[in-house]
C-alpha positions in Angstrom: 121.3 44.0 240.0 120.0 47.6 238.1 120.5 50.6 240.6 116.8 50.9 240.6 116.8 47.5 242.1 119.1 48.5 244.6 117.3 51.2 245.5 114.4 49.6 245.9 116.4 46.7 248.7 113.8 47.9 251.2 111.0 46.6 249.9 109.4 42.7 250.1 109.2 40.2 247.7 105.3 40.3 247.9 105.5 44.3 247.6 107.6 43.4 243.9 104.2 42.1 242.6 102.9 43.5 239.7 100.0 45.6 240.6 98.1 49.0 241.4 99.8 48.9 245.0 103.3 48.5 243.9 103.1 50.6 240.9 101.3 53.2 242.6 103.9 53.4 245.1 106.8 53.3 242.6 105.4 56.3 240.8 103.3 58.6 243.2 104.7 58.0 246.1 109.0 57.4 245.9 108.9 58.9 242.3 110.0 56.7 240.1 109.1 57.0 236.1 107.6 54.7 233.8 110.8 54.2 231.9 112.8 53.0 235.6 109.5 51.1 236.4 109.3 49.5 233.4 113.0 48.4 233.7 112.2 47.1 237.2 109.8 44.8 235.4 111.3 44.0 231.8 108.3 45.7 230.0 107.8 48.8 228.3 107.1 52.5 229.4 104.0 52.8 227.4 102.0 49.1 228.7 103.1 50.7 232.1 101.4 53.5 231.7 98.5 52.4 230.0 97.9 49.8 232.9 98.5 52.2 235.5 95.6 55.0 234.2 93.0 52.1 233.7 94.0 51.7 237.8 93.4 55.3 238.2 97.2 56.3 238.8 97.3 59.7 237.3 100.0 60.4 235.0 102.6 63.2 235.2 102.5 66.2 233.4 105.7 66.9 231.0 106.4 69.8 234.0 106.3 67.8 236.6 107.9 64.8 235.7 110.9 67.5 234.5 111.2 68.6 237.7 111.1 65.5 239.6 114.0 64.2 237.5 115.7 67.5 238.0 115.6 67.4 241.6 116.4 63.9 241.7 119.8 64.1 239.8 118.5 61.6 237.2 119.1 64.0 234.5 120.8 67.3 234.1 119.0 71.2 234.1 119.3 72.3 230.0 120.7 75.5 230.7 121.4 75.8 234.2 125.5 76.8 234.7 125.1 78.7 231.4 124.9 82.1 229.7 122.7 83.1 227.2 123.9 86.2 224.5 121.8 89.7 225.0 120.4 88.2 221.6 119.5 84.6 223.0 117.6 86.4 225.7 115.7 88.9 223.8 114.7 86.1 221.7 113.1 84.2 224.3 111.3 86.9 225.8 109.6 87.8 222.3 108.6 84.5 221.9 107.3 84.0 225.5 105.2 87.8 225.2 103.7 86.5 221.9 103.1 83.0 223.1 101.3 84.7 226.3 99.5 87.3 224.6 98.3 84.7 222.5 96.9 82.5 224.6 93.2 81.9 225.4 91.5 83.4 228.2 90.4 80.2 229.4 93.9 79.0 229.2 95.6 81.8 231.0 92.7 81.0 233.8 94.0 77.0 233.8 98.0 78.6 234.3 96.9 80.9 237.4 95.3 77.7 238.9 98.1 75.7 238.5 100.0 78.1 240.7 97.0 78.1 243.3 97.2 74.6 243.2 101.0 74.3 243.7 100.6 76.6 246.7 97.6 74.5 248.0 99.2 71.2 247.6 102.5 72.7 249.8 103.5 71.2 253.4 103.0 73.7 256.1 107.1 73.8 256.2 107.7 74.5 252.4 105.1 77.1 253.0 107.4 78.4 255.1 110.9 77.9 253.6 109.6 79.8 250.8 108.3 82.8 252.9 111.2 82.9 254.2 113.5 82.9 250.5 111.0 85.8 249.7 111.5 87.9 252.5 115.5 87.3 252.2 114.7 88.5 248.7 113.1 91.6 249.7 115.7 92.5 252.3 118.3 92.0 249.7 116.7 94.2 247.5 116.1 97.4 249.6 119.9 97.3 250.5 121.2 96.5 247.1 117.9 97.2 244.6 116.0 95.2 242.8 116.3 93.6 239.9 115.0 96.1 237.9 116.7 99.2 239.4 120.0 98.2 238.7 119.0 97.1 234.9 117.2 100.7 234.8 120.5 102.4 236.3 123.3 100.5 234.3 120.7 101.8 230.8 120.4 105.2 231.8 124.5 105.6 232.3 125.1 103.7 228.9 122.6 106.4 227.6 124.5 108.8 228.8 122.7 110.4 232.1 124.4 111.2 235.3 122.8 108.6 238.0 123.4 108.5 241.7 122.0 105.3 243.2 120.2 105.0 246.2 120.5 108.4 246.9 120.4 109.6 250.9 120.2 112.6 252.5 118.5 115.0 249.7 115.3 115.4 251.6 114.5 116.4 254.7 113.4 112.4 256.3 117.0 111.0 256.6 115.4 107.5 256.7 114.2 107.5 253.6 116.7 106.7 250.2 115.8 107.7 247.0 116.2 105.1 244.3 117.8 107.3 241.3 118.5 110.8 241.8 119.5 112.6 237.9 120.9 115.5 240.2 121.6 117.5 236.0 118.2 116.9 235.4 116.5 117.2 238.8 114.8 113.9 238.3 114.4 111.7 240.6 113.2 108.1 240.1 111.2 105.4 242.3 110.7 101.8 241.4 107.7 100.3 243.4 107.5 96.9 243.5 104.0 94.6 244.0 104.0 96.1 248.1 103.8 98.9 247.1 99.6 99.0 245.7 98.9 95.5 246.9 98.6 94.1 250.5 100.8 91.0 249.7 102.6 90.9 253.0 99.6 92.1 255.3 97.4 95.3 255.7 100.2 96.6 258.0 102.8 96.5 256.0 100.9 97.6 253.3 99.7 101.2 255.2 103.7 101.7 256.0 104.2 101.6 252.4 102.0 103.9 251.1 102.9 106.1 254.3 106.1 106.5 253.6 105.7 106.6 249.5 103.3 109.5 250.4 105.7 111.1 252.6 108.5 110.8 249.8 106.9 112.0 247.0 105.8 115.4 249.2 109.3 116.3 250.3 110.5 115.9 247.0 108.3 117.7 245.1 108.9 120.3 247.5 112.2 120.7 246.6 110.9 121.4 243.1 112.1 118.0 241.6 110.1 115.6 239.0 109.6 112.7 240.5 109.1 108.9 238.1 106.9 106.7 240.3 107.7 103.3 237.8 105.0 100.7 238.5 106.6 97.4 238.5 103.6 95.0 238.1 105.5 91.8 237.9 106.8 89.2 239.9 109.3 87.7 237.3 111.1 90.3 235.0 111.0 89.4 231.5 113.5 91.1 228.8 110.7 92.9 226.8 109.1 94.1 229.9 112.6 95.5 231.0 112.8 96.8 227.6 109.3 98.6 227.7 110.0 99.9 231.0 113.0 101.3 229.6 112.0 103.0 226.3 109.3 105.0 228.4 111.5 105.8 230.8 113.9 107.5 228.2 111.0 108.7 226.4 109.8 110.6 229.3 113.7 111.8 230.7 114.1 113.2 226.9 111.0 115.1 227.1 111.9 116.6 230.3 115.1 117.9 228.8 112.8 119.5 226.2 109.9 121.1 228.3 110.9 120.8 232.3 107.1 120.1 233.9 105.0 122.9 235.4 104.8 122.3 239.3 101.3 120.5 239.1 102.6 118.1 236.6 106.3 117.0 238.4 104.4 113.8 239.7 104.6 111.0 236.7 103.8 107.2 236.9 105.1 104.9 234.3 
């Protein structure tokens, strides 16, 4: 007996019958391909599949079916456990800028529905697993920085700039840290994440934010400092956007050491 029979113990004779019932169950509902279905039967992948869309059983997408046999063990995740080279990675992230900037408007429209779509399709309890993962993610990141802080801060010592990270106790609120403090340059840098402009976790939240990001920026431009408000726009941190970020930053730091800013221009947003 195949494994796919085995797994399948649970079910009748009469529920083993060839048709929209059965099938649709195999595939929509436990998951099953058309390959392991067509096993189950002795037929082929493609008569499987052609049957099952003159039923009306809507076939995968490549994405989805790749995830379903990720999650299900059946096969194995292409680079998961392994490291890509600096080169690999810049590669990719190129190619995926191009590929993006390239695509249709209409297209880039059909991607951001797809996501609404995932969300709208989600039980009430993934909802809230993944709320959760986020605001782990967010508490992480204001104790350790985020993902882009610490690529920004490991740069700018390799360039060669004195950085103290997460700074405390330079201005007068106590409570409030300073993401990068270049104490030779008297330069200190803030990255704001998506909360930061946008209301993503609530209207609350949201007026705490730009509370205390006003209240920042005034005590340290008191004390005379430049102060790099960096607008991180993105959810998921690509190498060339890293690498953008990065070249203005340097850009800007370099042309500080040149010409340090009158008083009215010590505010700058990348």
């Amino acid at each position: 007996m195949s494994t796919i029979m085995k797994n399948l113990s649970n079910l009748s004779e009469k529920s083993l019958e060839y048709n929209k019932e059965t099938i649709e169950e195999l595939y929509v509902n436990k998951g099953y391909s058309w390959t392991q279905i067509a096993e189950l039967y002795n037929s082929y992948p493609n008569k499987i599949r052609r049957q099952s869309i003159q039923w009306g059983i809507k076939s995968r997408t490549k994405a989805e079916a790749q995830s379903i046999a990720l999650s299900s063990g059946r096969t194995k995740h292409p680079t998961k456990g392994t490291e890509r080279s600096t080169e690999t990675k810049i590669k990719i992230s190129e190619k995926t800028a191009l590929a993006w900037q390239n695509m249709s408007d209409e297209d880039k429209a059909a991607h951001v529905q797809r996501a609404k779509d995932q969300w709208a399709n989600m039980t009430e309890l993934e909802r809230q697993n993944f709320q959760k993962l986020a605001g782990d993610a967010i508490r992480k990141s204001s104790r350790e920085g985020s993902k882009l802080e610490k690529y920004l801060h490991t740069e700018l010592t390799k360039a060669g700039y004195y950085v103290e990270y997460h700074k405390e106790h330079l201005i007068l609120n106590e409570k409030l840290h300073l993401d990068m403090f270049l104490p030779k340059n008297n330069v200190v840098i803030e990255v704001d994440g998506m909360s930061h402009f946008e209301p993503v976790w609530g209207q609350k939240a949201f007026q705490r934010n730009k509370k205390a990001d006003a209240e920042k920026s005034g005590l340290v431009l008191s004390r005379g400092l430049v102060l790099i408000r960096i607008k991180n726009t993105q959810t998921t941190l690509s190498e060339k956007y890293k690498r953008d970020i990065l070249s203005k930053l340097l850009i800007t730091l370099e042309n500080i050491k040149q010409s340090y800013p009158s008083r009215e221009n010590r505010l700058i947003t990348l």
